[in-house]
C-alpha positions in Angstrom: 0.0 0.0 0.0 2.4 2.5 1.2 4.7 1.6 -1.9 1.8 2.2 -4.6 1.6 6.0 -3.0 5.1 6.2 -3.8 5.1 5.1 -7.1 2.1 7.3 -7.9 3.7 10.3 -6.2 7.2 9.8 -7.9 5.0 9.5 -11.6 3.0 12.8 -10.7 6.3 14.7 -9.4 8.2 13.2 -13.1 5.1 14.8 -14.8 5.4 18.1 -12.8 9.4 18.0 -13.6 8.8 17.7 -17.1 6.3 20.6 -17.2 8.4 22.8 -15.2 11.4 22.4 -17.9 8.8 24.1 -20.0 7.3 28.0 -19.4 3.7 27.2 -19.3 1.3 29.2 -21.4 -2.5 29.2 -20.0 -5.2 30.1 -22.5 -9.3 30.3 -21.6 -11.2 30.9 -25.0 -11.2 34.6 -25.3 -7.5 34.6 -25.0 -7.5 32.2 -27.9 -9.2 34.0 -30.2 -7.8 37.1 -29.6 -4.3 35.5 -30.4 -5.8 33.8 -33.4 -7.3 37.0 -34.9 -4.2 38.7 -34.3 -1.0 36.0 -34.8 -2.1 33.3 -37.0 -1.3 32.7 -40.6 -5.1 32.6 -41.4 -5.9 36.1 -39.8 -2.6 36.9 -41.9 -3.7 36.3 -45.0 -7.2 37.8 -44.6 -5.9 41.0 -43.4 -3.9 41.5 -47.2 -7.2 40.3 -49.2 -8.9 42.9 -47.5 -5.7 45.8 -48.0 -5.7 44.5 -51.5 -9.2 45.3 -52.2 -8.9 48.2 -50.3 -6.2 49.6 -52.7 -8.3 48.6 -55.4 -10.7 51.0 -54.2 -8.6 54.0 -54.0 -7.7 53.4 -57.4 -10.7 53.7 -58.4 -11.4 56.3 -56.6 -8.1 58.4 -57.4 -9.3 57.3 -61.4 -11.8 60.4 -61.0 -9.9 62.7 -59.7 -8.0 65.1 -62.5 -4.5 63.1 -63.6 -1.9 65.1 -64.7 0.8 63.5 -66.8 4.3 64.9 -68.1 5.3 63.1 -71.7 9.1 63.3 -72.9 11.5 63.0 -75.4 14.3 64.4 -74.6 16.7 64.0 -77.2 15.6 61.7 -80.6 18.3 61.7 -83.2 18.2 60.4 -86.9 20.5 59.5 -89.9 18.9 58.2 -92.8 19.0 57.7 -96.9 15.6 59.2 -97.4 13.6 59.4 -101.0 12.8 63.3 -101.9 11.9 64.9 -105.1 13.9 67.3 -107.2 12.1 70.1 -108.8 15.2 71.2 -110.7 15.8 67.9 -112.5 11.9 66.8 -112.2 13.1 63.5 -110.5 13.2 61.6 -107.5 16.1 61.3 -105.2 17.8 59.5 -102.6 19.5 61.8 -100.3 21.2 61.8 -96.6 18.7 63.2 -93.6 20.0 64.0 -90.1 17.6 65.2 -87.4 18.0 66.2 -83.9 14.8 66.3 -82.2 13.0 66.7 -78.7 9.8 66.8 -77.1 7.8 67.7 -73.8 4.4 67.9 -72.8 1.7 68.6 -70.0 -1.4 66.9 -70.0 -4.3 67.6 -67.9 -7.1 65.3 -67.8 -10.8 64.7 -66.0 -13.4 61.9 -66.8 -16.7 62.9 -66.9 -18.9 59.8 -65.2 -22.0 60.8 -66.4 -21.9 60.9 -69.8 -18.5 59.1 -70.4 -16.2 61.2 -72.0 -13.0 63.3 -70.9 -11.6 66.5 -70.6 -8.5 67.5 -71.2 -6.2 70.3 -70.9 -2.9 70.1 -72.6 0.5 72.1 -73.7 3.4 70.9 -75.6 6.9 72.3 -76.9 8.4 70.5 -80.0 12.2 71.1 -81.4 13.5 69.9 -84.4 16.8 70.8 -85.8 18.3 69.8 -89.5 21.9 68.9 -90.7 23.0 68.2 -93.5 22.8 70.4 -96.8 20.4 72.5 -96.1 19.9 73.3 -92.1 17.3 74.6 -90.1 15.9 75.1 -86.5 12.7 75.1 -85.6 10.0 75.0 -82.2 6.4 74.2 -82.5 4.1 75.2 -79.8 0.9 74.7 -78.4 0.9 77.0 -75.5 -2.6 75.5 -74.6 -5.3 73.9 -75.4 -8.6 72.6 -74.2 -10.9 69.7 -75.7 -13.5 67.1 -74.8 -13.6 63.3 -76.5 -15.9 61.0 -75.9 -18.2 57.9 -77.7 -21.6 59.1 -78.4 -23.6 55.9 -78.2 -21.4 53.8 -76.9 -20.6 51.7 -74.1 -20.1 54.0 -70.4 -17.3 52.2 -68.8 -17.5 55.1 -65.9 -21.3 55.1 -64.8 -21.1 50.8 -64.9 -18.1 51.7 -62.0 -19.8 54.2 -60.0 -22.3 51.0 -59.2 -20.0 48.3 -59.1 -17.0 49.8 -57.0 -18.5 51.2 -53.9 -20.7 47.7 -53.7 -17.2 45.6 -54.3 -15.5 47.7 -51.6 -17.8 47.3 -49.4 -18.2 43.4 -49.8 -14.5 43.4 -49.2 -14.9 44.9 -46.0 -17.7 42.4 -45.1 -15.8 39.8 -46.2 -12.6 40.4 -44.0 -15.2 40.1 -40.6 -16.6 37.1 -41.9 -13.6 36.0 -42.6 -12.0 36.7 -38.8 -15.2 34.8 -37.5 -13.9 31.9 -39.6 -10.7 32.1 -37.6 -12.8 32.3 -34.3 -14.0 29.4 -35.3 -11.3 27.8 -36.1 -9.7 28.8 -32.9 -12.3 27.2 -31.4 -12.1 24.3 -32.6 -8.5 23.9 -32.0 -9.0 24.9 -28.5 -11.9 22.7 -27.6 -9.8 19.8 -29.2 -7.1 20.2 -26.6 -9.6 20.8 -23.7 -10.8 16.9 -24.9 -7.2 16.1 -24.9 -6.2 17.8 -21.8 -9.1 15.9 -19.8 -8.9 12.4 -21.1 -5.2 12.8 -19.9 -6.2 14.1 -16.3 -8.3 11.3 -16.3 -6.2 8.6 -17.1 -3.3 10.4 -14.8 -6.4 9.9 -12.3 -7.7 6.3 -13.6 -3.8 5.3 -12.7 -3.5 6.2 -9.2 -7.2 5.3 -8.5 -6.4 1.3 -10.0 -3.1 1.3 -8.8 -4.7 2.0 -5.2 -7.8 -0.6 -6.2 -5.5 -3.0 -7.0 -3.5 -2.9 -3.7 -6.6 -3.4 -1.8 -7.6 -5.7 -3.8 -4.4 -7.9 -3.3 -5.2 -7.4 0.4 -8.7 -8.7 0.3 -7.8 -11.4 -2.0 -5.7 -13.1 1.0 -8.6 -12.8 3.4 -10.7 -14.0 0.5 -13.0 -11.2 0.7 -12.4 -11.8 -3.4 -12.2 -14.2 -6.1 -8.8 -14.8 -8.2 -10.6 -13.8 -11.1 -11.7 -10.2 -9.2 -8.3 -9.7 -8.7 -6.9 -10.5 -12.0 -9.5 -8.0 -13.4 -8.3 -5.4 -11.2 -4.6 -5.8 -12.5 -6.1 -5.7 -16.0 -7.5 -2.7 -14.9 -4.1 -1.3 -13.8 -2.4 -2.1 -16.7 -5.1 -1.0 -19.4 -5.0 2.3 -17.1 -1.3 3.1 -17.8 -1.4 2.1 -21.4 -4.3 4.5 -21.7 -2.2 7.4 -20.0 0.8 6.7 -23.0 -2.2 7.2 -25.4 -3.8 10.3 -23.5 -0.3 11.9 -23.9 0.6 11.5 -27.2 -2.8 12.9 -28.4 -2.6 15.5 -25.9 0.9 16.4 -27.3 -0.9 17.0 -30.9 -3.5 19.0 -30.4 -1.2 21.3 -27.7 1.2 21.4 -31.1 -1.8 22.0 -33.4 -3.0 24.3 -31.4 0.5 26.3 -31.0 1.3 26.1 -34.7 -2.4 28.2 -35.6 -1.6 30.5 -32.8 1.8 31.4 -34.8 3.7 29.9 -31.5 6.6 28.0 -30.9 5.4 24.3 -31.7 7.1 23.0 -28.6 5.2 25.4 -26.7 3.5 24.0 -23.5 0.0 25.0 -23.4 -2.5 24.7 -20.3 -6.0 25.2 -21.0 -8.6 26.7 -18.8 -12.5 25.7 -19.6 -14.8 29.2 -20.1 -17.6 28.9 -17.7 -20.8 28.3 -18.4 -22.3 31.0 -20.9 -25.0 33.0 -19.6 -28.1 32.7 -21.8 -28.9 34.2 -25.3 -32.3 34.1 -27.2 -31.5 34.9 -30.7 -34.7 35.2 -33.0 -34.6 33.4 -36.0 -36.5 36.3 -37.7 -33.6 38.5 -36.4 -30.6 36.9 -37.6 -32.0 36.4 -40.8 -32.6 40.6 -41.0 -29.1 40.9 -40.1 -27.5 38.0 -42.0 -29.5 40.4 -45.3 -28.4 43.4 -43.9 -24.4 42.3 -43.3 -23.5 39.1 -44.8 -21.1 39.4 -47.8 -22.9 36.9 -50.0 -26.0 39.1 -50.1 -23.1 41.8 -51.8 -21.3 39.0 -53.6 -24.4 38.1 -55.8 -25.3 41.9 -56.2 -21.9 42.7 -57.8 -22.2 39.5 -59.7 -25.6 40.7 -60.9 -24.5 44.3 -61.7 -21.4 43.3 -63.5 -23.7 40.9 -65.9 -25.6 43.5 -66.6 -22.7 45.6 -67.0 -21.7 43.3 -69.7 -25.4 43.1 -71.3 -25.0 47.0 -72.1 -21.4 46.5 -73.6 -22.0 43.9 -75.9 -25.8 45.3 -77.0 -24.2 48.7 -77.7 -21.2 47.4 -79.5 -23.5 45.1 -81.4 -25.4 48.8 -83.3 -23.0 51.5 -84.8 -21.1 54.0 -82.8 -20.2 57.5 -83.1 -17.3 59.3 -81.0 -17.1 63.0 -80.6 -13.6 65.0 -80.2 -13.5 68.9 -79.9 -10.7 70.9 -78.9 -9.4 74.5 -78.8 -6.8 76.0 -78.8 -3.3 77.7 -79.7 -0.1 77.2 -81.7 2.9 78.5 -83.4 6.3 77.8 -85.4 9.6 79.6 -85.4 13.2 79.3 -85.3 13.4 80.3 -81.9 11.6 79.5 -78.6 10.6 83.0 -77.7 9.4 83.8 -81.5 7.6 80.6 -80.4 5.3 82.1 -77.8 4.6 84.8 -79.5 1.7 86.1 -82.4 -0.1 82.8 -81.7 -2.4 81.0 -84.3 -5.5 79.9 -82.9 -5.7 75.8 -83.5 -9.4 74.3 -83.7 -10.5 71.0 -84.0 -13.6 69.1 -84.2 -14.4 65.6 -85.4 -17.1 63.5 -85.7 -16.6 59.4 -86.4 -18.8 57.0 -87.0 -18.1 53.5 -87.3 -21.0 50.9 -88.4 -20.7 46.8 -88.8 -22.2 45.8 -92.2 -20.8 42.1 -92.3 -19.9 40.3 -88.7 -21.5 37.0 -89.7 -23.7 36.9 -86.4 -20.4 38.1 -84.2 -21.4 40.9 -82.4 -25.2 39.1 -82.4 -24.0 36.2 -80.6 -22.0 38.0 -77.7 -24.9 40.1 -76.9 -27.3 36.7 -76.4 -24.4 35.2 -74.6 -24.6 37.7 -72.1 -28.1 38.3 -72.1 -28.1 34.4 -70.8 -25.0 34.4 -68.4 -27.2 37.5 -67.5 -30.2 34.9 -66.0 -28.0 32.1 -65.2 -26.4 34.5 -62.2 -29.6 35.8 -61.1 -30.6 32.0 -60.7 -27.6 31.4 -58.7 -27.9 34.5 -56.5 -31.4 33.6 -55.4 -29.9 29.6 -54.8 -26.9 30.9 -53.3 -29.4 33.6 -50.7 -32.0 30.7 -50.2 -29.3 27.9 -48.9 -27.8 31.2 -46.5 -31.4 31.4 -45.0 -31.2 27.9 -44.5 -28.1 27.8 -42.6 -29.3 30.9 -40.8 -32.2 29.8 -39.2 -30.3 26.0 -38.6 -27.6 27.6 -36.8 -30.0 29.5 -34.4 -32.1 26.7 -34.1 -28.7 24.7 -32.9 -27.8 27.4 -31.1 -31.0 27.4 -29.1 -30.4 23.9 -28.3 -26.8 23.7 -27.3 -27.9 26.3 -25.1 -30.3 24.2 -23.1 -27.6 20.7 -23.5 -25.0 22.7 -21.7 -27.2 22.8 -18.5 -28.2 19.2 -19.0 -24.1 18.3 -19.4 -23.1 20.0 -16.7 -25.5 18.5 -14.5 -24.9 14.8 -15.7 -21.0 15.7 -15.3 -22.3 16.7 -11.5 -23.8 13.2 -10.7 -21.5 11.2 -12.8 -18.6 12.6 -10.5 -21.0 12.3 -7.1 -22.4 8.2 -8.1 -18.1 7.4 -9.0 -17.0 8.7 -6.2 -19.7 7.2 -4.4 -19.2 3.8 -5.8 -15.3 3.9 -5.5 -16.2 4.2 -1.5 -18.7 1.4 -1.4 -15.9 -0.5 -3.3 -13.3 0.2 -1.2 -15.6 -0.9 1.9 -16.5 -3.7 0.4 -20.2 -3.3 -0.7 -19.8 -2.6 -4.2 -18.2 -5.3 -7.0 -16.1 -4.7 -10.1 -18.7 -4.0 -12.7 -20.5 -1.1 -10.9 -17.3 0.4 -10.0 -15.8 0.0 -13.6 -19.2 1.1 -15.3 -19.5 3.8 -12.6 -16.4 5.4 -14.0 -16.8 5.0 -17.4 -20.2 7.1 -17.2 -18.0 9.8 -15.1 -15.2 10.1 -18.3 -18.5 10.0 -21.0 -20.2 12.8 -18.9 -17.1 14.7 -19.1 -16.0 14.0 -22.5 -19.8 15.1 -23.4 -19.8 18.3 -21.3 -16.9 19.5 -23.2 -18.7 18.4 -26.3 -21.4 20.4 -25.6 -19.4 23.7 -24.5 -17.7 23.4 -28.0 -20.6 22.9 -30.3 -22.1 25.9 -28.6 -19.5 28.3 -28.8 -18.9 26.6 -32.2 -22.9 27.8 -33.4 -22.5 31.1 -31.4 -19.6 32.4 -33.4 -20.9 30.4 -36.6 -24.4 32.7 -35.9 -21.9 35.8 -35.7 -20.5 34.9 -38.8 -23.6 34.7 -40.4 -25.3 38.1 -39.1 -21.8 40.2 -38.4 -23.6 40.6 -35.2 -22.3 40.2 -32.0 -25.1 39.2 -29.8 -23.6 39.4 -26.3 -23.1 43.2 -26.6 -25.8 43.9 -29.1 -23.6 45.6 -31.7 -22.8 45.2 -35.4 -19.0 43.9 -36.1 -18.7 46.6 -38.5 -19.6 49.7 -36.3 -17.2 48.3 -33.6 -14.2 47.7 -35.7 -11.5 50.0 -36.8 -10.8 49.5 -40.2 -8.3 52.7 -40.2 -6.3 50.6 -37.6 -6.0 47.3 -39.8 -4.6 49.4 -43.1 -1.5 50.9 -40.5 
């Protein structure tokens, strides 16, 4: 007797020895997901989808703001045999060219959304100078000039992105909280997997000392013959399935501590304890509410808008380049040439231009025709899938709250069967001991205490598991009654 308390106190103080090598890191759930939202590789690679979408937007949205651009050549130089006709003799000629030339210009420009054409505002300074026979310098000028361009019937390009822009930007920014409630999730689900872990191997460090103690009474019963050979054989069967159990308890209990450390962005090795959340105070969550909110917030409602929009968008494009077109280009402005840069500037010509193009398909064979009933059909084919794509949400919606509602109430009901389980073992383990209880009820006594556990942590992790499954769904956080998005500081994510 007194050498079994040894034995289990020098396996508990290796265990302790071992741990103490190690720092230990405790962890409740909040702790978790705060790590994972913040260190993992998955919160990682959400935050640049969302900061590349986000620059995606403010180049769209520095595309309507004036753009001014500087074109150059600064120095273009030429030496060729070049054919030129002779007035003298009435014939043509080869003869030598050589040209120095150079070029700069500003260019000032503003798209105009509504009806799709541009502005523009431009200057440019031109140089050329001659070798050869006969030389010359020149400078060409347009001091400035002002114009508009645009396609008369055609296709908008700039009132299809006014729509589609805003809506993708702000899907994006739906997306990346959906997207950290995935990682809650999956924080979760690591974490509950090494609360499992952690248990069964507290209860098989507990199932060893408790058979290694049966057992020596056992032995000292069986010489008073207070049991049978065959009792006593089953206790050291006990025993010995009891520390092979422990082996297995720790090697899974190493995995999901080292799966649980490499999603956290930690050191694999690290030594992680965990500490069980208590029991969640109570949450009624309307069916009729989450599914306002999952409309309201959830980025598949946007997803299937943009989709939508952008086959429309392509309905109009290929309809309006299936008829003729006509572009309109109009510009004002002034110019001069001279041999010198200041003659340049001076007694300028006024410069005028205005054109009118029309371009109209006689032949295509059915091209143009069958591009614009392409998208006309891609056109329904999306709207079909938005509506599938919304009606299986709403399913999921109101199945996750009606899980939720549930796991809510099996909580209670674990706990409670964890209470008795724990009360009728230890119960049982004291008739045993006493001699009023037999093998079978203690054995089965104690296998309902490790299945009420093992289902109490079950329970805890399918409801967390639905809550933030729910918040996913709605971007609403339920506990504090807010929406994710008015609580979260996107300025802070893009620094």
């Amino acid at each position: 007797m007194k050498l079994t308390k040894i034995s289990i106190c020098f396996l508990l103080a290796l265990c302790g020895a071992g741990v103490q090598a190690q720092s230990v890191l405790r962890l409740d759930l909040k702790e978790t997901i705060a790590m994972a939202n913040d260190s993992s590789l998955s919160a990682f690679r959400y935050k640049n989808m969302y900061l590349s979408g986000y620059w995606e937007y403010r180049s769209y949205k520095a595309a309507r703001l004036p753009s001014l651009t500087l074109n150059m050549t600064p120095a273009q130089y030429y030496r060729y045999i070049t054919q030129r006709y002779d007035s003298q003799e009435n014939v043509d000629v080869y003869r030598e060219q050589q040209m120095l030339s150079a070029s700069a210009g500003l260019s000032l420009a503003q798209n105009f959304d509504l009806l799709g054409g541009t502005f523009y505002v431009d200057t440019q300074l031109d140089y050329m100078r001659n070798f050869g026979d006969s030389k010359s310098t020149q400078f060409s000028t347009v001091p400035f000039r002002i114009g508009y361009q645009q396609d008369l019937l055609g296709y908008n390009a700039f009132r299809w992105d006014r729509k589609i822009e805003p809506l993708k930007f702000e899907k994006v920014k739906k997306e990346y909280l959906y997207n950290a409630e995935s990682v809650s999730e999956e924080a979760v689900t690591y974490f509950f997997d090494l609360a499992m872990a952690q248990a069964d191997y507290k209860l098989a460090l507990d199932n060893v000392a408790t058979t290694d103690t049966l057992y020596a009474i056992g032995e000292q019963r069986q010489k008073i013959a207070a049991i049978s050979q065959a009792d006593l054989l089953t206790l050291k069967l006990d025993k010995v399935n009891a520390r092979n159990t422990l082996r297995n308890a720790e090697i899974t209990r190493k995995r999901a501590m080292s799966a649980l450390a490499t999603f956290l962005n930690l050191d694999r090795n690290s030594y992680i304890e965990i500490d069980l959340p208590a029991r969640p105070r109570y949450i009624d969550v309307s069916a009729d509410h989450a599914m306002t909110l999952a409309r309201e917030n959830n980025p598949t409602y946007l997803a299937q808008r943009q989709n939508v929009l952008e086959a429309e968008r392509d309905v109009d494009r290929t309809k309006k380049e299936s008829r003729f077109n006509a572009s309109f280009n109009a510009s004002v402005g002034f110019n001069q040439v001279a041999d010198n840069i200041s003659a340049a500037y001076r007694n300028l010509l006024q410069q005028d231009l205005v054109s009118f193009t029309v371009s109209v398909p006689l032949i295509d064979w059915g091209v143009r025709k069958g591009k614009y009933n392409m998208a006309k059909n891609n056109l329904n084919v999306v709207k079909i899938a938005a509506r599938q794509e919304e009606i299986s949400l709403e399913e999921d919606v109101m199945m996750t709250v009606s899980d939720f509602s549930v796991q809510q109430d099996l909580i209670a009901s674990a706990e409670e069967a964890l209470d008795l389980a724990e009360l009728a073992y230890d119960q049982t383990r004291k008739r045993f001991i006493i001699g009023k209880a037999d093998i079978n009820s203690l054995t089965l006594a104690l296998n309902r205490q490790q299945e009420a556990q093992k289902n109490y942590i079950q329970a805890m992790q399918n409801y967390w598991l639905n809550y933030y499954k729910i918040r996913k769904l709605t971007l609403f956080d339920f506990e504090s009654g807010m929406s994710l998005s008015e609580r979260f500081d996107f300025d802070n994510l893009r620094r």
